[in-house]
C-alpha positions as CSV (number, residue, x, y, z in Angstrom):
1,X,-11.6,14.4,-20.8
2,X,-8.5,15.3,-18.5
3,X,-9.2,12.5,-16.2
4,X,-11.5,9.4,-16.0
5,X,-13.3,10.8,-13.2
6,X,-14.3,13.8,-15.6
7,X,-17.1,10.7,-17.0
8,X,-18.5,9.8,-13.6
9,X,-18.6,13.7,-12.1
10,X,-21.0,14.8,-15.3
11,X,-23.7,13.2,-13.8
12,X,-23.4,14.2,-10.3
13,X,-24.8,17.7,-10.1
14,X,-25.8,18.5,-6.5
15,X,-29.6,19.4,-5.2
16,X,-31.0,17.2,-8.3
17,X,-32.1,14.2,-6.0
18,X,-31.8,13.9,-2.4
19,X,-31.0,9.9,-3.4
20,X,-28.8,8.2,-6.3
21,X,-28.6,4.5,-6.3
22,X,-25.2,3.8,-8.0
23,X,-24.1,0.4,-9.3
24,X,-20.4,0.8,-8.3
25,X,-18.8,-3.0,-9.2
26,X,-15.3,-1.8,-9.4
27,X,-15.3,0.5,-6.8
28,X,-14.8,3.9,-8.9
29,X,-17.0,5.8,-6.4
30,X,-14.4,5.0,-3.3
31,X,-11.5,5.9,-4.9
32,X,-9.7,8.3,-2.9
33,X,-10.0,11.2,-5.3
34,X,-13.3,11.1,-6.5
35,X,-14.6,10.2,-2.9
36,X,-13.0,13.9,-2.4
37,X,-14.4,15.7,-5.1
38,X,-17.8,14.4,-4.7
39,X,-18.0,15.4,-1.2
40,X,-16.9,18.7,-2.0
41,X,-19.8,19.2,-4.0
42,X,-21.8,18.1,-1.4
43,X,-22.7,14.3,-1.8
44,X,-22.3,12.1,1.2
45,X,-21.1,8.0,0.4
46,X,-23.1,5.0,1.9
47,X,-21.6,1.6,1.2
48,X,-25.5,-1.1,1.1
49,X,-23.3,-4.3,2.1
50,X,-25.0,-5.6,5.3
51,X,-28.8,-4.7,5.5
52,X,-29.1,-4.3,8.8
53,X,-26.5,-2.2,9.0
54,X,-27.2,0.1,6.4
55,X,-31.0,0.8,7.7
56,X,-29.7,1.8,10.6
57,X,-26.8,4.2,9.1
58,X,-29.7,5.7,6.8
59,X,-32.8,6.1,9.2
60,X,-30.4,7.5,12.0
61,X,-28.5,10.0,9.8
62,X,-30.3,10.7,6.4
63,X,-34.0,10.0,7.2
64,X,-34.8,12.7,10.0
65,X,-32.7,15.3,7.7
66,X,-35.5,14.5,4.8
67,X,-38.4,14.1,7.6
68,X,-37.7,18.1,8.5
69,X,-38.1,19.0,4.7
70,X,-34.3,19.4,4.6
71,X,-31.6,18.5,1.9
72,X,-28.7,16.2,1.4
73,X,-27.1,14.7,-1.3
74,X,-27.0,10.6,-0.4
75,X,-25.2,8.8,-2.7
76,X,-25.7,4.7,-2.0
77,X,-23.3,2.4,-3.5
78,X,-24.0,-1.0,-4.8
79,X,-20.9,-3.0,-5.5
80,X,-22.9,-4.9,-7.7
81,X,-23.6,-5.1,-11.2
82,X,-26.7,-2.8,-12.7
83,X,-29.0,-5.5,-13.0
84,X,-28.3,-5.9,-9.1
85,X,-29.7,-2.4,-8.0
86,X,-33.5,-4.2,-8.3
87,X,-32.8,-6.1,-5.1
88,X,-32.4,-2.7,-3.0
89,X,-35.3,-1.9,-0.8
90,X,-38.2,-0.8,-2.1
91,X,-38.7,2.4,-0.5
92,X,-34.8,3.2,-1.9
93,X,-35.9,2.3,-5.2
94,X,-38.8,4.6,-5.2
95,X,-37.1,7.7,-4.2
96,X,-33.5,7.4,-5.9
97,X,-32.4,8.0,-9.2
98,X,-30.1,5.0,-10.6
99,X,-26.8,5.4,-12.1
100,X,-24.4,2.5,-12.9
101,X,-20.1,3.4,-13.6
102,X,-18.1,0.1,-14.5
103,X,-14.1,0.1,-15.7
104,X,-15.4,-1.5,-19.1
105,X,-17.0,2.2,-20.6
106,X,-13.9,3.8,-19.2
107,X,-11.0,1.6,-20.9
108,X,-13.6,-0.2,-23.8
109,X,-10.6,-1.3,-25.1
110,X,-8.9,-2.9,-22.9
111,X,-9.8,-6.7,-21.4
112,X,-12.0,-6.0,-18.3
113,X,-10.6,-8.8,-16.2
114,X,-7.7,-7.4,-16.4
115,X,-7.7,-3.9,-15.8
116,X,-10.2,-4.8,-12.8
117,X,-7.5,-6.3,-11.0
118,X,-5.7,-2.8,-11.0
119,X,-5.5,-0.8,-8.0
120,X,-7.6,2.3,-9.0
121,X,-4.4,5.1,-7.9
122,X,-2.9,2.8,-11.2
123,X,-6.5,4.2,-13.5
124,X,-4.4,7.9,-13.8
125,X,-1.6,6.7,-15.6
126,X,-3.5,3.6,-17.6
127,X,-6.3,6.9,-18.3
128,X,-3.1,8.9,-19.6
129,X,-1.5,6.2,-21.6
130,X,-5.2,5.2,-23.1
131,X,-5.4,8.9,-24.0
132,X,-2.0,9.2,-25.6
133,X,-1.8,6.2,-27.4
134,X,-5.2,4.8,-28.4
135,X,-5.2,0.9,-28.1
136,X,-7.0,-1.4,-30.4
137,X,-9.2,-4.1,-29.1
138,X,-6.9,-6.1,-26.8
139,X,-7.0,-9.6,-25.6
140,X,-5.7,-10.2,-21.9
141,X,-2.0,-10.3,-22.9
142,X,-2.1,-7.5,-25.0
143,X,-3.9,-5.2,-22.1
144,X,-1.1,-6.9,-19.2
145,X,1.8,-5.8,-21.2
146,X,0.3,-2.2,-22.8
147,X,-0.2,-1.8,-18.2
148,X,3.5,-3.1,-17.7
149,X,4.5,-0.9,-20.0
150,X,3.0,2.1,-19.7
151,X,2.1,1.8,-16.1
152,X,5.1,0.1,-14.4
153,X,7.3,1.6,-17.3
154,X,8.7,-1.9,-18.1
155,X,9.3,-3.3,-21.6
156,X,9.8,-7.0,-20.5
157,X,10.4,-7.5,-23.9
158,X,13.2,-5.4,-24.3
159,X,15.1,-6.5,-20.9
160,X,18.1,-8.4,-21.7
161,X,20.6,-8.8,-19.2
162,X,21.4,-8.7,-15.8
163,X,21.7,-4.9,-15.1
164,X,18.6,-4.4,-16.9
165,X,16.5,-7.0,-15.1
166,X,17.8,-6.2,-12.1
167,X,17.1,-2.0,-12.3
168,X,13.6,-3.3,-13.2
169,X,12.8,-5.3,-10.3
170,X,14.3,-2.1,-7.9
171,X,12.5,0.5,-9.9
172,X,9.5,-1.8,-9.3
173,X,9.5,-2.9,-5.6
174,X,11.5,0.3,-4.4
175,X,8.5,2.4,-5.9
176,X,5.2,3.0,-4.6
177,X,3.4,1.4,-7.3
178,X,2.7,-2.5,-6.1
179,X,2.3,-4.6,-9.2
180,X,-1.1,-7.2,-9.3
181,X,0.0,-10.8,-9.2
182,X,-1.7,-11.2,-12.5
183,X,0.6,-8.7,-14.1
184,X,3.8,-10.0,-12.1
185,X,3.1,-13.8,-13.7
186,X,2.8,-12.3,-17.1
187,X,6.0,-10.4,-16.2
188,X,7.3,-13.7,-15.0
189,X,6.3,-15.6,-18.7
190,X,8.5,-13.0,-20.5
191,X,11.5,-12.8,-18.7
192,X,11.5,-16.7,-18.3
193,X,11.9,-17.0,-22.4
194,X,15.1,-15.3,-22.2
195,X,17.7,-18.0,-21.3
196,X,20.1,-16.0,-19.7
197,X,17.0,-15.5,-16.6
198,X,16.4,-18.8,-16.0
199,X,18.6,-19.2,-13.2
200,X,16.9,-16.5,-11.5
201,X,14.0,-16.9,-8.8
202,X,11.6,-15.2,-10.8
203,X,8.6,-16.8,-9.4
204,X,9.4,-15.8,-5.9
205,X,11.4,-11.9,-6.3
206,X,8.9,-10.5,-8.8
207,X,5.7,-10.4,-7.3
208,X,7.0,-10.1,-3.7
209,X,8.9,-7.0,-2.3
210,X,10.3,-8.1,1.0
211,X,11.3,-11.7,-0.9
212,X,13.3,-9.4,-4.0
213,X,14.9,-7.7,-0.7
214,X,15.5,-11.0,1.0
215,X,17.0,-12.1,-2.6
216,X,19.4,-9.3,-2.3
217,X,19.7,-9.3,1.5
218,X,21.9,-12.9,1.0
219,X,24.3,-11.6,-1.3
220,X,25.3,-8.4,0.1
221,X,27.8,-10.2,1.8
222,X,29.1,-12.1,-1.5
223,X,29.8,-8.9,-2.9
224,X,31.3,-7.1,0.1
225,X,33.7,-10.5,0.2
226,X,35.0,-9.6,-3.5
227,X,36.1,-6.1,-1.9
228,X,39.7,-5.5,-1.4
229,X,40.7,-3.2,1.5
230,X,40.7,-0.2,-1.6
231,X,37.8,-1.7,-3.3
232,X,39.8,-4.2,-4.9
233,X,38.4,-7.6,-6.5
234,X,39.3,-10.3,-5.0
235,X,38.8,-13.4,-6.5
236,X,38.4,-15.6,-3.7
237,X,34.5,-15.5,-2.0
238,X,33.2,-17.5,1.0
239,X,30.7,-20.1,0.8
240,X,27.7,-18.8,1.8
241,X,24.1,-20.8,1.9
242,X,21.8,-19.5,0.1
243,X,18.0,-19.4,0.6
244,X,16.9,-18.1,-2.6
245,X,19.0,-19.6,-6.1
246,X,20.0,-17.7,-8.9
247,X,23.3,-16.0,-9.8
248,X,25.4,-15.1,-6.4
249,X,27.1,-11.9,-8.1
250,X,25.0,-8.9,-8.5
251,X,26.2,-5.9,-10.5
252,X,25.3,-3.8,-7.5
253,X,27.7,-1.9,-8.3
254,X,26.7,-0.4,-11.3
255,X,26.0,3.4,-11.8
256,X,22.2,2.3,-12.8
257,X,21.7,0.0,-9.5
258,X,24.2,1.6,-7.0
259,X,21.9,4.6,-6.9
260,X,18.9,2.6,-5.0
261,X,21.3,0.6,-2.8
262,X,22.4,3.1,-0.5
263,X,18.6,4.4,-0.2
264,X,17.6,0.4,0.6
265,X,19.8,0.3,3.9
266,X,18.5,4.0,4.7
267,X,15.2,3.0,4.9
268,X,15.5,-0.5,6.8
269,X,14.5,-2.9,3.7
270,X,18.0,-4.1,3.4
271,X,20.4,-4.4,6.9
272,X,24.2,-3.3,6.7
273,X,26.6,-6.7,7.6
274,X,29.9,-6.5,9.2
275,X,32.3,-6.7,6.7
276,X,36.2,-7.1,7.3
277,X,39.4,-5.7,5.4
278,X,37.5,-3.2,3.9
279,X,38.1,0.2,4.3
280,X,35.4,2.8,2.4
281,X,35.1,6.6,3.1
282,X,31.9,8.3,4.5
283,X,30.7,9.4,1.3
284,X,31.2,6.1,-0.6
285,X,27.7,4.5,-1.5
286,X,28.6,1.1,0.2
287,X,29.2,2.7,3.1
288,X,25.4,2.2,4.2
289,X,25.5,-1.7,4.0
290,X,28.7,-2.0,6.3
291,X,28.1,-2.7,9.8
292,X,30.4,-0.9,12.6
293,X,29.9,-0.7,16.0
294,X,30.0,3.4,17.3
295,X,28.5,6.4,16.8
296,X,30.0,7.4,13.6
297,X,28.5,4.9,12.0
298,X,24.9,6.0,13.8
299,X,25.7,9.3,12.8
300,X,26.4,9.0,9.3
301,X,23.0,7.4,9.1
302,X,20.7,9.7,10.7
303,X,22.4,12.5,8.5
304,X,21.4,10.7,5.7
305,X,18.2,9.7,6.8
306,X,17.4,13.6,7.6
307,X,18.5,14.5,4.3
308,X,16.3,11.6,2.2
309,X,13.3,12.3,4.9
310,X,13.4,16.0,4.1
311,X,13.2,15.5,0.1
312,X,10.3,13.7,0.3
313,X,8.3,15.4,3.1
314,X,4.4,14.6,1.9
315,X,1.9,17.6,1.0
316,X,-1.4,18.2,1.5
317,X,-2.4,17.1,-1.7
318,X,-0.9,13.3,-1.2
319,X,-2.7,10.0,-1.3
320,X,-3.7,8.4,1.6
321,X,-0.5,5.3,0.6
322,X,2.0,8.3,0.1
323,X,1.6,9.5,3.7
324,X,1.8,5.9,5.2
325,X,5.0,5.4,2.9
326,X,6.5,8.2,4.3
327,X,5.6,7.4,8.4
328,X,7.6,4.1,7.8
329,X,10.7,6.2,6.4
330,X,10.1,8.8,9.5
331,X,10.2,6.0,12.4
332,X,13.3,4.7,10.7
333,X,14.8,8.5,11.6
334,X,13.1,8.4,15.1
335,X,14.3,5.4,16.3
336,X,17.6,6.1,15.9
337,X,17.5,10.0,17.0
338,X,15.9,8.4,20.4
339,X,18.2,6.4,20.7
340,X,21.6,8.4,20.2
341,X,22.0,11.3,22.4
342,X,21.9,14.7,20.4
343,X,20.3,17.5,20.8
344,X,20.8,18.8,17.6
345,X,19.3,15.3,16.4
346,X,16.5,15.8,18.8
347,X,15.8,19.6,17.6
348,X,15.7,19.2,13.9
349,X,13.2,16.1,14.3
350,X,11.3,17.6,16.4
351,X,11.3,21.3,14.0
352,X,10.7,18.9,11.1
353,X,8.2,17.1,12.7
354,X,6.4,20.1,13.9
355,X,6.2,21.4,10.0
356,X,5.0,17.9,9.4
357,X,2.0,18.0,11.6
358,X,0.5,21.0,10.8
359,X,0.9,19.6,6.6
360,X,-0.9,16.2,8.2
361,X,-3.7,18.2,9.9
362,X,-4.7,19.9,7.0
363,X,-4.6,17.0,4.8
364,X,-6.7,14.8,7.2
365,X,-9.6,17.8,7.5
366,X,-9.6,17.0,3.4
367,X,-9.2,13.5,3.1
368,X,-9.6,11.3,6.1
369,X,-13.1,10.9,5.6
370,X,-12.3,9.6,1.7
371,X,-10.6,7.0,3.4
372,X,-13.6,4.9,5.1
373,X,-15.7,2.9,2.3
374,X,-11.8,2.2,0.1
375,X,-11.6,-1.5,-1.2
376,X,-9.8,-3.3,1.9
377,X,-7.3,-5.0,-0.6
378,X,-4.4,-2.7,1.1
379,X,-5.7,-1.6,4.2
380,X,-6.3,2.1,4.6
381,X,-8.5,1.7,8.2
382,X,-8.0,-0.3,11.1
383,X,-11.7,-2.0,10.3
384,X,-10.5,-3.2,6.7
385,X,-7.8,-5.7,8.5
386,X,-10.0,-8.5,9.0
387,X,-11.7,-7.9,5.7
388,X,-8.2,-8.4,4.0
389,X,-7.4,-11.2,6.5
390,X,-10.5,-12.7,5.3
391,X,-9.6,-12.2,1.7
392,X,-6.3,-13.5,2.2
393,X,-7.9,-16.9,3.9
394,X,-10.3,-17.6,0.8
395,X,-7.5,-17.0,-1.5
396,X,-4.8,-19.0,0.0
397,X,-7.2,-21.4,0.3
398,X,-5.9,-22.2,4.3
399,X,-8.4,-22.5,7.2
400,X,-5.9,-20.4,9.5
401,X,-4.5,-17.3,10.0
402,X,-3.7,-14.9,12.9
403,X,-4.1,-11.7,14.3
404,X,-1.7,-10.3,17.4
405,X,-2.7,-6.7,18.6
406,X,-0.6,-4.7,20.5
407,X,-1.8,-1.8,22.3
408,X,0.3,1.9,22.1
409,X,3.1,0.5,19.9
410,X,4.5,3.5,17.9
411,X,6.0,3.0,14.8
412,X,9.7,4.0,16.0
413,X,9.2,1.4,18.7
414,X,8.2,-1.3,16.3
415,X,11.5,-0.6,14.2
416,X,13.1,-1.7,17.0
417,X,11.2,-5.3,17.6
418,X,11.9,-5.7,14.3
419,X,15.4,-5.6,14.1
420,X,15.3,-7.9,17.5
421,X,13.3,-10.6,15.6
422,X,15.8,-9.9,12.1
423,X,18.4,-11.0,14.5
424,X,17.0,-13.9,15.8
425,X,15.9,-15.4,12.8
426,X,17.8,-14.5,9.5
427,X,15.2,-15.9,7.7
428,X,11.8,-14.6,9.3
429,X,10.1,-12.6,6.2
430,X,8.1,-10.0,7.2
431,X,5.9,-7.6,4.9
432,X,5.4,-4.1,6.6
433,X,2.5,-2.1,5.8
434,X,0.8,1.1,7.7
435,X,-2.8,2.2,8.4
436,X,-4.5,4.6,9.9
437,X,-6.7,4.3,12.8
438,X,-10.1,5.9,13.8
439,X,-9.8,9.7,15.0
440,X,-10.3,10.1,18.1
441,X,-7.1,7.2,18.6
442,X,-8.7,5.6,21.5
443,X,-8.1,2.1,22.5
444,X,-11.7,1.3,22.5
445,X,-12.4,2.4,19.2
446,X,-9.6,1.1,17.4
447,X,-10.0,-2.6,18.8
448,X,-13.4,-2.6,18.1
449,X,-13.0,-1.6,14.6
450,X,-10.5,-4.3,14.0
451,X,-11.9,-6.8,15.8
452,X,-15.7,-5.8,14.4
453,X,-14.8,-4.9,11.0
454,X,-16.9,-2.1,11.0
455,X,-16.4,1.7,11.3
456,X,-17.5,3.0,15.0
457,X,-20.7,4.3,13.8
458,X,-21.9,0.2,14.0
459,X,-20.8,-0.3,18.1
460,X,-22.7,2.9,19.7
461,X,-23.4,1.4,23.5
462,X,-19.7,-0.1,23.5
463,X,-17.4,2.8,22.0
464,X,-16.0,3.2,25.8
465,X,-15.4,0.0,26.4
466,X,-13.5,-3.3,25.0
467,X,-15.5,-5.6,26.5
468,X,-17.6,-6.3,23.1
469,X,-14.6,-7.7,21.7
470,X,-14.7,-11.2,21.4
471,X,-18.1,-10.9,20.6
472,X,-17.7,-8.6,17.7
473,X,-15.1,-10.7,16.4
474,X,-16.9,-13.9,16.6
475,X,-19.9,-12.0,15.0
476,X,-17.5,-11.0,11.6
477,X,-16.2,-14.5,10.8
478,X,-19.5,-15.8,11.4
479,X,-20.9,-13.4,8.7
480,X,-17.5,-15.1,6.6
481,X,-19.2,-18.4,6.4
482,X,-17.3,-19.8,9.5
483,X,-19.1,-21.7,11.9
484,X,-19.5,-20.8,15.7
485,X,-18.6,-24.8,16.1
């Protein structure tokens, strides 16, 4: 097999059964990809979560279909173990085939609590590597570092200095590939057996991107302070204090880190810092993290903004987190073309953009509906945010969290609040993220669904209006276990 979907596809062959009960507990079926393929062959996805709510999804939509002697192909997912699919309805039971996929036939090998912990866009590569390299029978250690190695593409037994630690941690929270917290603490255990990391803030910069950039953030300036006015060493360095401890010097300047530095400021993870008595030209790659005030400065950005935006414009065949990825990096380039004054700016984001949205159309007739019934641990769809808020509640173990929803902010727009609360408060951390709301992009629709929890399908007599709110919201934590007292 090319691919561990190849296992799960074999046994869906449209117009066998107008019903197949599957026993999904890892989610396989939702994964973006095989969500695709199997509606391209014709198989429609129900999530059974809430009873209610799935009775009235499957009477309203499939039901009346099978009542006029007509076909479909309804899939309905159980994300519960086999055993589990008794405790569907009866009249389900009777008229559905059953079929159960789990991660433990896929990767036999491997130590299921591990790998379940896995993002499924990791199960390619961990597929790939499995087929390359057989594994024996592995314990949980075994199976984290066999991922970490052949997933992340780190060897955290072979990392043994600075430059090498330090290129690991960028190639790992610069990529797109976020690492489980059960792999970062194993991660953590290795490089914390090598004496020369034990001044290092492990436990905080590896299983945290905006706390890694926040590590580097504070000693930007210590090295810009060691630059002579021609990139001369200087020997003397200001006292500076320090949130995060470890070493003050970082080798940013070596040819194997200097490389995702200037790509850092580009993008808005790390902010330029004024910086006196030093003089650097255009093309030098410190030039991005040095504050001035005028429109060179503005324009040497947006130029290389342009440049990095067009190398990476998405394609139709993208993942859902590549697209959101890239609408970060392109409000970066809009706030500051709407801000500056050129028309030339002004054209080419707007010729670029135009390009871009006829790519985004096409990919959204494709995918957008593979988006719907994904796991809610990263939030592809406005209605997953309270199911991740809620996830994040009972894993924290706090009673509080909150939610502040602004109406018609653009992404551009919110670059700029940003940077307005980064300069209020040097130490605010905040960990950006993108999702995509319900087509059509209504106010109505999207509140609901974030307040609700629910796809729009669920709030019929209120999709014009937001007066349902509070109620919808009160109605989701209830459902959570909280109490209305």
């Amino acid at each position: 097999m090319s691919s561990w979907r190849d296992a799960i596809l074999n046994d869906f062959v449209p117009n066998v059964s107008k019903l197949t009960l599957v026993a999904d507990p890892d989610c396989l079926l939702t994964e973006e990809k095989l969500a695709l393929e199997l509606r391209g062959r014709g198989f429609d996805l129900i999530e059974f979560s809430d009873p209610v709510e799935f009775r009235y999804a499957y009477e309203s939509k499939y039901r009346s279909i099978w009542d006029r002697g007509e076909h479909t192909d309804l899939v309905v997912v159980l994300r519960l173990q086999d055993a589990e699919l008794e405790s569907l309805p009866y009249d389900l039971l009777q008229a559905g085939r059953k079929l159960s996929f789990n991660l433990g036939d896929l990767f036999p090998n491997l130590s299921y609590p591990v790998i379940e912990k896995l993002d499924r866009s990791l199960l390619d590569s961990l597929f790939e590597a499995q087929r390359k390299s057989p594994p024996d029978r592995m314990g949980d250690n075994a199976t984290k570092d066999f991922i970490l190695r052949h997933v992340f593409g780190i060897a955290a037994e072979l990392i043994a200095n600075e430059v090498e630690l330090l290129r690991a941690l960028l190639r790992l929270h610069y990529g797109k590939l976020q690492i489980p917290l059960m792999l970062a603490e194993r991660l953590i255990q290795v490089l914390k057996g090598h004496d020369g990391f034990k001044a290092w803030p492990l436990s905080e910069i590896v299983p945290d991107d905006e706390a890694f950039f926040a590590f580097l953030q504070e000693r930007w300036p210590l090295f810009l302070s060691r630059l002579g006015s021609a990139n001369q060493v200087r020997e003397d360095s200001p006292e500076y204090g320090l949130k995060y401890p470890g070493p003050d010097r970082l080798p940013f300047d070596h040819q194997d880190i200097k490389v995702y530095i200037d790509n850092l400021f580009l993008e808005g993870k790390l902010t330029p810092v004024e910086a006196k008595d030093i003089e650097v030209d255009a093309g030098s790659w410190v030039r991005s993290g040095i504050a001035t005030s005028g429109v060179d400065d503005d324009e040497l950005r947006i130029s290389r903004l342009f440049g990095l935006v067009e190398k990476e414009l998405p394609t139709a065949e993208e993942r859902y987190s590549d697209w959101t990825a890239f609408a970060l990096k392109w409000a970066e380039l809009s706030a500051l073309v709407h801000c500056g004054n050129s028309t030339e700016h002004q054209t080419r984001l707007r010729e670029i953009g135009d390009a871009l949205n006829t790519t985004f159309a096409g990919w959204l007739a494709d995918h957008y509906s593979s988006l719907i019934n994904l796991p809610p641990t990263n939030p592809a769809m406005l209605h997953h945010v309270p199911r991740r808020l809620a996830r994040d509640i009972e894993d924290s173990g706090s009673s509080r969290a909150a939610l502040i929803v602004v109406d018609g902010l653009a992404l551009d727009q919110w670059v700029t609040i940003r940077q307005l609360l980064q300069k209020q408060d040097a130490n605010l951390v905040m960990r950006e993220s993108a999702t995509f709301a319900w087509i059509p992009t209504l106010t109505s629709v999207s509140r609901q669904s974030i307040f609700s929890g629910k796809p729009p399908l669920y709030f019929p007599s209120s999709i014009n209006s937001t007066n349902s709110e509070e109620k919808l919201w009160k109605q989701f934590w209830e459902g959570h276990g909280l109490s209305r007292l």
